[in-house]
C-alpha positions in Angstrom: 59.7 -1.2 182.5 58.4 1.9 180.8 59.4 2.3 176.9 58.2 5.3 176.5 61.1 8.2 177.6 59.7 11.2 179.4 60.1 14.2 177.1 63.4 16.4 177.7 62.5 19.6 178.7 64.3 23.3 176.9 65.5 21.4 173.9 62.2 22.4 171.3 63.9 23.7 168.8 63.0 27.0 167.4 59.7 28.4 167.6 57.8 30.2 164.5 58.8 33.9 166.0 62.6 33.0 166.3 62.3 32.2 162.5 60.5 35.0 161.2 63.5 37.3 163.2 66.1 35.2 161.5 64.4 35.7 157.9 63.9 39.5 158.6 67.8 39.8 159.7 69.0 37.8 156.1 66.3 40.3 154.2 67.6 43.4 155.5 71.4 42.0 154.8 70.8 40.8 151.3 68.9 43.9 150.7 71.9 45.7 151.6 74.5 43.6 149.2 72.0 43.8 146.5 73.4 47.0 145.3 77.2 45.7 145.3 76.0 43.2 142.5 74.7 46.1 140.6 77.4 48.0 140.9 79.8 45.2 140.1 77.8 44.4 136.9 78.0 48.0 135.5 82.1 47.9 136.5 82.5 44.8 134.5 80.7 46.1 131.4 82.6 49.5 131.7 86.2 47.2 132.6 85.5 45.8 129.2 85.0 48.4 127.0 87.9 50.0 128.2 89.3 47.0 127.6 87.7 46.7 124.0 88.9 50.1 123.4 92.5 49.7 123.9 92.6 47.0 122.2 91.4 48.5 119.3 93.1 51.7 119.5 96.7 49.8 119.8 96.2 46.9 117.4 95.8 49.6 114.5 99.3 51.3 115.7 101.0 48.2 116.0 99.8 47.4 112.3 100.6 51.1 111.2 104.3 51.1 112.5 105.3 47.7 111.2 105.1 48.9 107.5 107.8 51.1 106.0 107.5 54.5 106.6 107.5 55.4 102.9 104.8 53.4 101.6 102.0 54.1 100.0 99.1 53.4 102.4 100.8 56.1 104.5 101.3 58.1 101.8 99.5 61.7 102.4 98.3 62.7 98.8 99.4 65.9 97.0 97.1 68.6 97.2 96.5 67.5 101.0 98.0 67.5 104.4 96.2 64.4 106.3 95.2 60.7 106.0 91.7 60.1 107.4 90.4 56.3 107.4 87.3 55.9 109.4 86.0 52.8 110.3 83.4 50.9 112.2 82.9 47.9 114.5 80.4 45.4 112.7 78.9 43.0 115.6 79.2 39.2 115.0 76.3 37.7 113.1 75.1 34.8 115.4 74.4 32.8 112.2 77.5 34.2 110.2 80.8 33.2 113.1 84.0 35.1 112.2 81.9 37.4 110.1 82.7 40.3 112.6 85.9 43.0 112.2 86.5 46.2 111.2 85.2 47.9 107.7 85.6 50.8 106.1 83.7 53.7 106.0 81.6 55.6 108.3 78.2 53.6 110.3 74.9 54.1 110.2 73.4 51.5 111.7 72.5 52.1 115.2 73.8 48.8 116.5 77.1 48.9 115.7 79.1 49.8 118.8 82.4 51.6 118.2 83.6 53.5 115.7 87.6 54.0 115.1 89.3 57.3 113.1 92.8 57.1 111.8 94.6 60.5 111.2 98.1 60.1 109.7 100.3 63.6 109.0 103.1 64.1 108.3 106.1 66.6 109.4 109.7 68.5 109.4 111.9 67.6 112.3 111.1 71.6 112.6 107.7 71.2 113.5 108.9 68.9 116.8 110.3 71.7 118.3 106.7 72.9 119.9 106.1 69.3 120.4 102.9 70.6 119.3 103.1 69.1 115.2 100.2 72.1 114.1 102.4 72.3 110.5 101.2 69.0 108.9 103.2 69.2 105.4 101.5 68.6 102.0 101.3 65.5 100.3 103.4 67.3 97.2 105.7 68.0 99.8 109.8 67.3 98.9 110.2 64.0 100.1 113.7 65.4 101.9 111.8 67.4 104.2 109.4 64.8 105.8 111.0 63.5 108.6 108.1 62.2 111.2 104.8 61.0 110.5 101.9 61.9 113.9 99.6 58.5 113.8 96.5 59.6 116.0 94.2 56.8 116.6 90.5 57.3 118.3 88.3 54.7 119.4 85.0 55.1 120.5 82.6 53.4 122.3 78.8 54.4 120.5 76.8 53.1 123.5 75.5 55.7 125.9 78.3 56.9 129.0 76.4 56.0 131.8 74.9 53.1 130.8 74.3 50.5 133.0 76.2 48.1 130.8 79.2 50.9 130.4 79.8 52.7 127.5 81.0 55.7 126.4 84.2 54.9 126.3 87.1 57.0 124.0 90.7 56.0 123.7 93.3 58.2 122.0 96.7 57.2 121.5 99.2 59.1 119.6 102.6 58.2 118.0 105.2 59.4 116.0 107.2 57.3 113.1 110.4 58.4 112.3 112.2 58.6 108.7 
């Protein structure tokens, strides 16, 4: 009796040319998905920022129309017609956690990444009419005739628009508190 089975014939496997075609197919599909990742990296980054921005912009309102309308951190002074508070993003210091927020004052270091601007007027019932709100009143202004105070808030994103992380991102958002 022989042990030794006769070798099956047509059942060799795959041969060196059969593999270099299926290596050559996967390069030419993962070459083609390569740019979806890309693509969905610079969306993500962008996604956040705008994100980021919105945030920003509307946790400043929220804070703004929770105090009384009368008091004195929205109080325009006499002798001028607007509030303007600009601030600035500081980034977390890795060796400093919970260091980061918002501070006063206009950046100049090149690595902070958005900047915010708080405008606060205030106006006659009058000036609604337009819808437009170009007649801020005075600070000095009788206290009788301020009826609505315009809260504009701008947030902006420092980085370059077109990044390939995002960037250049600007959110506006504009209320009106009511006496």
């Amino acid at each position: 009796m022989d042990t030794n089975p006769a070798p099956r014939t047509g059942e060799g496997g795959f041969s060196v040319v059969e593999a270099l075609i299926a290596a050559a197919l996967l390069l030419v599909i993962a070459i083609g998905i390569i740019p979806f990742f890309s693509t969905a990296m610079a969306n993500n980054a962008r996604g956040n920022d705008s994100t980021q921005a919105s945030n920003f912009t509307k946790t400043v309102l929220e804070d703004l129309l929770q105090i009384p309308f009368n008091n004195q951190s929205v109080a325009i002074p006499t002798g001028s017609t607007e509030i303007v508070r600009d601030q600035w993003w500081e980034n977390p210091d890795p060796d400093n956690v919970g260091d980061e927020g918002w501070r006063d004052g206009v950046s100049t270091g090149p690595a902070d990444i958005w900047t915010r601007q708080v405008v606060i007027t205030q106006h006659s019932v009058s000036d609604a009419e337009n819808g437009l709100f170009d007649t801020p009143l005075d600070g000095g202004a009788d206290p009788i005739n301020v009826h609505l105070k315009q809260i504009v808030v701008t947030v902006r994103s420092s980085r370059q628009a077109g990044n390939a992380l995002g960037g250049g991102q600007t959110f506006v958002l504009r209320t009106l508190k009511a006496f």
